[in-house]
C-alpha positions in Angstrom: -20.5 -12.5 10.0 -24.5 -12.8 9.5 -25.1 -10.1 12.2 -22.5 -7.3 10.6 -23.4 -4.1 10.1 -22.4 -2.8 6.4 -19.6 -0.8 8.2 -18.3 -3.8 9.9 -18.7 -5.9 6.3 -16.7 -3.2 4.8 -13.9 -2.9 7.3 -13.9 -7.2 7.3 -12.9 -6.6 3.3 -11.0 -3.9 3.0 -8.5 -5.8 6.0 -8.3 -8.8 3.4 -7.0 -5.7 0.8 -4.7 -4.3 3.3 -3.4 -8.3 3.6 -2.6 -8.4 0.1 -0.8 -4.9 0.8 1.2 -6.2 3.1 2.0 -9.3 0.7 3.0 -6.7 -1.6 5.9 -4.5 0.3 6.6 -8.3 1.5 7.8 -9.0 -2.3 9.1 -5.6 -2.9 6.0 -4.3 -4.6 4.2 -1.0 -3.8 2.0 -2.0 -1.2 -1.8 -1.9 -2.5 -3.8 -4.5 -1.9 -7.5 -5.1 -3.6 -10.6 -7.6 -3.5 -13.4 -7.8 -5.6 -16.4 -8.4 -3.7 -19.9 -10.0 -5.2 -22.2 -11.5 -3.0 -21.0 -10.7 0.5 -18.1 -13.2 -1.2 -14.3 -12.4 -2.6 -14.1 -13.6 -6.0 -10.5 -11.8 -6.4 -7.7 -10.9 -4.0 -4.7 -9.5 -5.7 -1.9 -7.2 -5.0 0.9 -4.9 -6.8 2.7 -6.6 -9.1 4.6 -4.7 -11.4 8.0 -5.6 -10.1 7.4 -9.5 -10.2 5.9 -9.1 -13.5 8.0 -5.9 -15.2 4.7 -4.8 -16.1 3.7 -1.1 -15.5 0.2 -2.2 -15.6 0.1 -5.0 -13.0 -1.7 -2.6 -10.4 -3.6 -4.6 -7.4 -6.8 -3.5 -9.1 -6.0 -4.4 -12.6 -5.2 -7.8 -11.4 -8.2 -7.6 -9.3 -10.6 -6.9 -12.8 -9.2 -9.9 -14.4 -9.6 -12.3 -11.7 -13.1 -11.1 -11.1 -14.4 -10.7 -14.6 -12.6 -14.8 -15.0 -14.4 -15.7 -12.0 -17.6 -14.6 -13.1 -17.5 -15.3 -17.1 -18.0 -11.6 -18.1 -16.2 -8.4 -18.3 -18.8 -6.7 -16.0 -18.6 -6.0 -12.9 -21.5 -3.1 -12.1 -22.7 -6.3 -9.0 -19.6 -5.9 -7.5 -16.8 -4.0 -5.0 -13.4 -3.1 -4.9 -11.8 -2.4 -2.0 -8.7 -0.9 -2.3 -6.0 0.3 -0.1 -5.2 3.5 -2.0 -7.0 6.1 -4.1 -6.6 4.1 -7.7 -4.8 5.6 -10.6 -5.9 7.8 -13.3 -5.0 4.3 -15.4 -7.6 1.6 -13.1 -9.6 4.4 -12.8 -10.0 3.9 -16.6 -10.2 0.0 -16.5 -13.0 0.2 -13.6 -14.8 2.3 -15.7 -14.9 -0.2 -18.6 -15.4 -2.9 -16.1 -18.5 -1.1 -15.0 -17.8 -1.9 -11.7 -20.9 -1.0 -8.9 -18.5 0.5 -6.2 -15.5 1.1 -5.2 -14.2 1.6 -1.9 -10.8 2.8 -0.7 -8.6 3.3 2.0 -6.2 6.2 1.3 -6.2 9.3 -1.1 -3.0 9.6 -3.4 -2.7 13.3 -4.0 0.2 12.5 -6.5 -1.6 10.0 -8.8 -5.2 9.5 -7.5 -7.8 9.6 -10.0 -9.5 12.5 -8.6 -6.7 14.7 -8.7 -7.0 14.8 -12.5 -10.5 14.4 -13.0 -13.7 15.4 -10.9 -17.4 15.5 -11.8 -18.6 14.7 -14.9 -15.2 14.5 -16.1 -14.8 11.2 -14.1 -13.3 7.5 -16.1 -15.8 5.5 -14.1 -19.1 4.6 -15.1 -21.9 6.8 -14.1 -23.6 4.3 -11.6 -20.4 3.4 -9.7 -20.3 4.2 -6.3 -17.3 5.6 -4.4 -16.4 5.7 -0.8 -13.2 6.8 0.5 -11.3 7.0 3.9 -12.0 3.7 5.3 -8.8 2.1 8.0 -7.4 5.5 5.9 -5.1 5.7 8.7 -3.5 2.1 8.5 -3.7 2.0 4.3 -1.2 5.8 4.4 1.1 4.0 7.1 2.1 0.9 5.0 2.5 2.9 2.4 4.9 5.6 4.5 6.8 2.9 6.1 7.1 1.3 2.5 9.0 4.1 1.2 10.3 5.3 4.4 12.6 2.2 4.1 13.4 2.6 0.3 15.4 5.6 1.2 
């Protein structure tokens, strides 16, 4: 792990998010996984988890916030990454922008209900400083979510 390059760190995380994804359509949830990263360390490693909850908000990376800001004593998070499996919301987008959050990085784009399909630019919910890096194992994150649904109907 000492010897990684930063593109073999990041694909190292963002397989402990697609984990939790796989947790999740395990359960019955929409599988997105997440992990809050500070330090080269994962301080949070959450999952979907509206069904289990019957919360609309229990999104992997509103779970993730909560266990990260808890882990670390503050509501801060601008030292930190998320990797998650899919594009976030228009709704974490929101809450990563509060959380200040230093980057984000995720797997695959949701044209539906990704962020960036309602806002762009300036216009963005996250913090000005947050970095954001999509695409990573893009391929894998769109096929659990495919066969996810592909079984609903």
């Amino acid at each position: 792990m000492i010897d990684e390059s930063p593109q073999q760190t990041d694909e190292r995380f963002m397989r402990a998010a697609l984990a939790e994804a796989e947790q999740a359509a395990k359960e019955g949830e929409v599988p997105v996984g997440a992990v809050i990263v500070s330090g080269r360390r994962i301080i949070a490693r959450t999952h979907n988890m509206t069904e289990a909850l019957t919360d609309v908000c229990a999104h992997a990376e509103i779970m993730a916030i909560t266990a990260a800001s808890s882990h670390l004593g503050g509501k801060y998070l601008n030292d930190c990454t998320l990797y998650v499996t899919v594009e976030p919301c228009a709704m974490c987008a929101g809450a990563l922008g509060w959380s200040q959050i230093g980057r984000i990085v995720y797997g695959t784009a949701d044209p539906k209900r990704g962020f960036t399909t309602y806002f762009s630019g300036s216009r963005s919910p996250l913090h000005p400083k947050t970095i954001v890096e999509s695409g990573l194992l893009a391929d894998e994150c769109r096929q659990l979510m495919q066969d996810f649904f592909k079984q609903r109907r």
